[in-house]
Residue, then its C-alpha position, 0 to 999 in steps of 0.5 A: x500500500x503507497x503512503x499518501x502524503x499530503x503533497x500528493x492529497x493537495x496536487x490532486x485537489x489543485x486538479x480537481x477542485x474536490x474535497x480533500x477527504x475525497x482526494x485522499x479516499x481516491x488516492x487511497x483507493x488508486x494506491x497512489x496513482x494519481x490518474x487513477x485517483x482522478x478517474x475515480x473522483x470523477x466517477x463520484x463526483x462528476x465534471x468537477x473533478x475533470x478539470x485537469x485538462x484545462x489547467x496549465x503546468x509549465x511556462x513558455x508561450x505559443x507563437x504562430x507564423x502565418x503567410x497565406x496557405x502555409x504557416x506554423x503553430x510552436x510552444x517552447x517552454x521555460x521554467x517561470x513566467x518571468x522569462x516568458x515576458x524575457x524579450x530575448x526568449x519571445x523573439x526565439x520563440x517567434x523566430x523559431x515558428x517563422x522558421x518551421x514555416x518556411x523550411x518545414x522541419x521533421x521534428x524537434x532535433x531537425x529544427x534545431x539544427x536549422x540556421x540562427x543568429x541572436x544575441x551573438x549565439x548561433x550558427x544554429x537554433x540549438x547554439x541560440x536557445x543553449x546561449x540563451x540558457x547560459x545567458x538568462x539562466x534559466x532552462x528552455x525547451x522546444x516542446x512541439x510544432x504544427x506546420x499547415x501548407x498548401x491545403x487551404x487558407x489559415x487563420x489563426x488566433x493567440x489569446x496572450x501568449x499561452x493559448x493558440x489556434x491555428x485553423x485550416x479552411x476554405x471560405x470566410x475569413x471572419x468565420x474562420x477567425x471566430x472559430x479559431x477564438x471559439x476553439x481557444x474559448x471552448x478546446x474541443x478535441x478533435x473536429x467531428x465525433x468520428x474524429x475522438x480517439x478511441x481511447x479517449x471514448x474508452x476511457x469516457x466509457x468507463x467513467x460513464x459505467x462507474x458513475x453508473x455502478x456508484x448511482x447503482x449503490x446509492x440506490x440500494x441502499x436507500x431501498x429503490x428498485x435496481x434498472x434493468x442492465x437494458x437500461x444502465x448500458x443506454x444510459x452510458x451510452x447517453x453520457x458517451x454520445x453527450x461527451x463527444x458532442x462537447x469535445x467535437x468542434x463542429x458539434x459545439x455550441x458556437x460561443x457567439x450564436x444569437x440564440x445560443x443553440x447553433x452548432x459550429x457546423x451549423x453557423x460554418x455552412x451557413x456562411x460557406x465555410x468549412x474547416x479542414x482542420x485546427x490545431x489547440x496548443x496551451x502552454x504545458x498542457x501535460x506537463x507535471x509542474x515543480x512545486x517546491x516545498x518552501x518549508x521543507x527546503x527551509x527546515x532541511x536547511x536548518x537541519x543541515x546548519x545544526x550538523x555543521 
């Protein structure tokens, strides 16, 4: 059995905004996994607890280089906030997604092998972002990148610099911008229902059929009749069917429909638009975060101070 310390009690319920008593039975019952614990809690306690997805765990910022059909979406990381707004990192970053742009790169290592020059550090991206390091202090990384050509027109929409949509279209401009910031709004995850992973629908799937078996429970033993197994597998499917819906983009509720009820599908066909396709990125999206414990740093201080 794995010892649930309170650390680890506190980041799951930073996560889930659920009771700590609940985060710690979840932890108890998961051995101290944490994802588990997660999924149990949203077993018992509903969407409250899905709020993981949403949180933000690392620094950096999201930049974007779009000319015409062919552009690019980049996130590099960095550890504080603080050298996030550092002028010499932001023009890294954004010199970075023009090159992704413009020489579409393989990956990660084929980019940083790609020329620059800033600061006096180079010949290469790798040589900058190391010289950076030295100069600033501070670690950085290239996480990811997204590059679109050729496909369609491009729109794209930054909200600061920790959240950006790049959106691939044919048609309106104007829409295809609302749909980029409709994207940042509301982070669908794929385009249409069909286009969910089928893990990410497994994984929905039995939460749905544990919120079911727990509904089950708290029916017995308040003394009412059991449901019929017909019904329970409709009833999951139902939470399965209403999940896709909010994750699907063109299934969503677009957030500047006039009666509140037009899908994004439904305003993009509208207007002769279609999406092709988009890319969501959010600075550290599934990133564990240091959190440093301040007082135990301070007490194993002291305690090495005593043994001097």
């Amino acid at each position: 059995m794995a010892t649930i310390s309170a650390s680890m009690v506190a980041a799951l319920r930073a996560k889930t905004d659920a009771p700590m008593m609940e985060c710690k039975k979840a932890l108890t019952e998961a051995d101290g996994n944490m994802d588990k614990a997660e999924e149990l809690l949203r077993v018992k306690l509903g969407s409250k607890a899905g709020k993981a997805a949403s949180r933000i765990t690392a620094e950096g910022i999201i930049a974007a280089a779009v000319s015409g059909s062919t552009g690019a979406l980049i996130e590099v990381n960095c550890e504080t906030d603080f050298v996030s707004k550092n002028d010499a990192f932001v023009a890294f970053v954004n010199a970075c997604a023009k090159l992704v742009a413009e020489h579409n790169p393989a990956d990660v290592a084929a980019l940083s092998a790609l020329p620059l020059a800033q600061e006096d550090f180079g010949p290469t991206v790798e040589d900058v972002r190391k010289g950076l390091i030295g100069k600033i202090g501070e670690n950085m990384a290239i996480r990811r990148f997204k590059r679109y050509s050729g496909g369609g027109e491009l729109a794209h929409y930054l909200h600061g610099v920790r959240i950006g949509v790049l959106v691939e279209y044919t048609g309106d401009a104007t829409a295809a911008k609302d749909t980029a910031m409709h994207i940042a709004a509301m982070k669908p995850v794929s385009l249409t229902s069909a286009d969910v992973s089928p893990e990410l629908i497994e994984k929905e799937r039995a939460v749905a059929a544990g919120k079911a078996a727990e509904d089950a429970k708290v029916a017995e033993a308040a003394g009412k009749p059991a449901q019929s197994a017909e019904i329970v597998a409709k009833r999951i499917e139902g939470s399965v069917q209403k999940f896709l819906k909010e994750v699907s983009l063109l299934d969503q509720v677009f957030v500047k429909a006039a009666d509140g009820k037009q899908t994004v599908g439904a305003h993009l066909k509208a207007v002769g638009t279609t999406v092709k396709g988009f890319t969501l990125y959010i600075v550290g999206e599934g990133i564990e975060k240091r959190q440093d414990d301040f007082a135990a740093e301070v007490a194993a201080q002291v305690a090495a101070a005593k043994g001097q």
